[in-house]
C-alpha positions, 0 to 999 in steps of 0.5 A: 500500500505505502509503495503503491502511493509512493509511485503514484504521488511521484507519477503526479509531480513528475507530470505537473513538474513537466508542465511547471517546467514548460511554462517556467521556459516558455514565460521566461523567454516571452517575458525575457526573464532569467529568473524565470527561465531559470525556474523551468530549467531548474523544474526539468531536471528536477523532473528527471531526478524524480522519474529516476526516484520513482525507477529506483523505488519500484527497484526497492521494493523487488526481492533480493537478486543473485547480484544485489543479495542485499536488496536495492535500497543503497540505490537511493541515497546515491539518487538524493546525492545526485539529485542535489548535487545537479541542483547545486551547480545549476544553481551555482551558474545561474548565481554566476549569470546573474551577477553578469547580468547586473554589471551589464547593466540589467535587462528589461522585463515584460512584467505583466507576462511574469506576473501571469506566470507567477500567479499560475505557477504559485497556485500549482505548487501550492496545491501540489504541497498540500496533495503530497503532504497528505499522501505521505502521511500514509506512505512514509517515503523519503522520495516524497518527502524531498519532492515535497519540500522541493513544491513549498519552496517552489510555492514561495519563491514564486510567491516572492517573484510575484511581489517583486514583479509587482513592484517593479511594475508599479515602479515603472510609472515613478521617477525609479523606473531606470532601476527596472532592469536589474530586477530580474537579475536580483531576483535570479540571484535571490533565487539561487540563494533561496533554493540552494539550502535544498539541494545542500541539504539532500546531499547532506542526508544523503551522504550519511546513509551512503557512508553508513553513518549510524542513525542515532534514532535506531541506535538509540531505539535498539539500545533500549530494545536491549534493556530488557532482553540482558535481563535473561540470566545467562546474557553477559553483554550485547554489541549493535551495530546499525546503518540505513540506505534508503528506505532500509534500515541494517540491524546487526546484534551480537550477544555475548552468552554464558557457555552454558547458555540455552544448553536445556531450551535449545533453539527455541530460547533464542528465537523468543529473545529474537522475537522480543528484540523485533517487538521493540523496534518501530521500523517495519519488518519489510524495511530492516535487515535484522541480524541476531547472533549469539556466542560465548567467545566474545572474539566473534562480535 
């Protein structure tokens, strides 16, 4: 059911971001518009990155293969780390072009077509904010929750276009009207400064899972799943090690026992303390790879 909705939602943004994007390249050159040009270029790639998520979603949710033993889900945080890193260099260019721009003395600007663009655009993303906001209440996905954020800061960066385009329209009628020209390209570079938090911040999420730097929520969970089980008598200490890539989550425990440890119960003791350690874990079955040794020589943890 999450997955399901997870490729739906992705289905709808990557549809409405084709169209966001297409009108962010067709307003920008009517109105010749840098900013806004750069808005639909910046919503194609981001297109591209969420049909390449939605690819590596559906991967997730396969079995293990022969090849990928461990499953797909390392797959993903190397999509969010080349998602954000595309988005910082575009956004890196179109600073540097910005900043030509305005020692070159600006650019006029039809502002009444902008204004146009920036009202429909500024509804779509809203709108689109609030669906997928609701979706993933249900579906839990990283995905989603990056696209997401992506449309609300799409919504008020396009709300903040719409007020400076009006401003500048109403200053074209006063004694500031020379200053017009270098709006769009302040409004390119603000731009730029507004969206690149995004993309760093994707990187940086993404970075951690792909050098499997441990998770303190799961730490912390999987300690306190512990606290009980060392109570058994025969339980001398514990080792834990956890990872996450994606949407999976790596649980890996090492019990060190006393040597005659179970030597009655056989088996069956140990799959109850198994059974006991899943039960204090929020993570889904279906998301973790859950691994829980046991021995009495403390050399193999």
């Amino acid at each position: 059911m999450q997955a399901s909705l997870e490729q739906h939602a992705l289905k709808i943004s990557i549809f409405m971001t084709l169209l966001v994007s297409a009108m962010g390249v067709t307003f920008g050159l009517l109105a010749g518009s840098q900013s806004i040009l750069f808005d639909g270029v910046f919503s194609t790639i981001d297109a591209a990155m969420s049909a390449l998520a939605l690819v590596v979603a559906r991967l997730a949710m396969r079995e293990a293969s022969q090849r990928f033993q461990h499953g797909y889900w390392h797959l993903e945080p190397l999509v969010a780390a080349l998602n954000g890193s595309i988005l910082m260099l575009l956004c890196f260019y179109a600073f540097l072009n910005a900043a030509q721009g305005l020692m070159e003395g600006g650019r006029e600007l039809a502002f009444d077509v902008a204004i146009v663009y920036a009202v429909v655009v500024a509804i779509a993303c809203f709108v689109m904010y609030a669906y997928q906001r609701r979706i993933n209440r249900r579906a839990d996905s990283e995905f989603v929750r990056i696209d997401m954020q992506g449309w609300l800061m799409a919504a008020l960066i396009t709300t903040s276009l719409l007020v400076a385009f009006t401003i500048a329209l109403g200053l074209e009628q006063t004694a500031y009207a020379h200053l017009t020209p270098y709006v769009d390209s302040l409004l390119l570079m603000v731009l730029t400064f507004c969206f690149m938090p995004v993309p760093i911040g994707i990187v940086r999420r993404a970075l951690k899972e792909i050098f499997l730097i441990a998770p303190s929520h799961t730490d912390r969970e999987v300690h306190a799943a512990m606290e009980p089980v060392m109570q058994h008598e025969g339980l001398l200490q514990y080792f834990s090690h956890v990872a996450k890539a994606g949407r999976g989550h790596y649980i890996e425990i090492h019990i060190v026992t006393a040597p005659d440890f179970a030597s009655g119960s056989g088996i069956t003791v140990l799959d109850e303390i198994r059974e006991q350690i899943a039960a204090g874990l929020s993570i889904p079955p279906e998301r973790r790879w859950f691994t829980v040794a046991f021995t009495a020589d403390p050399r193999w943890t």
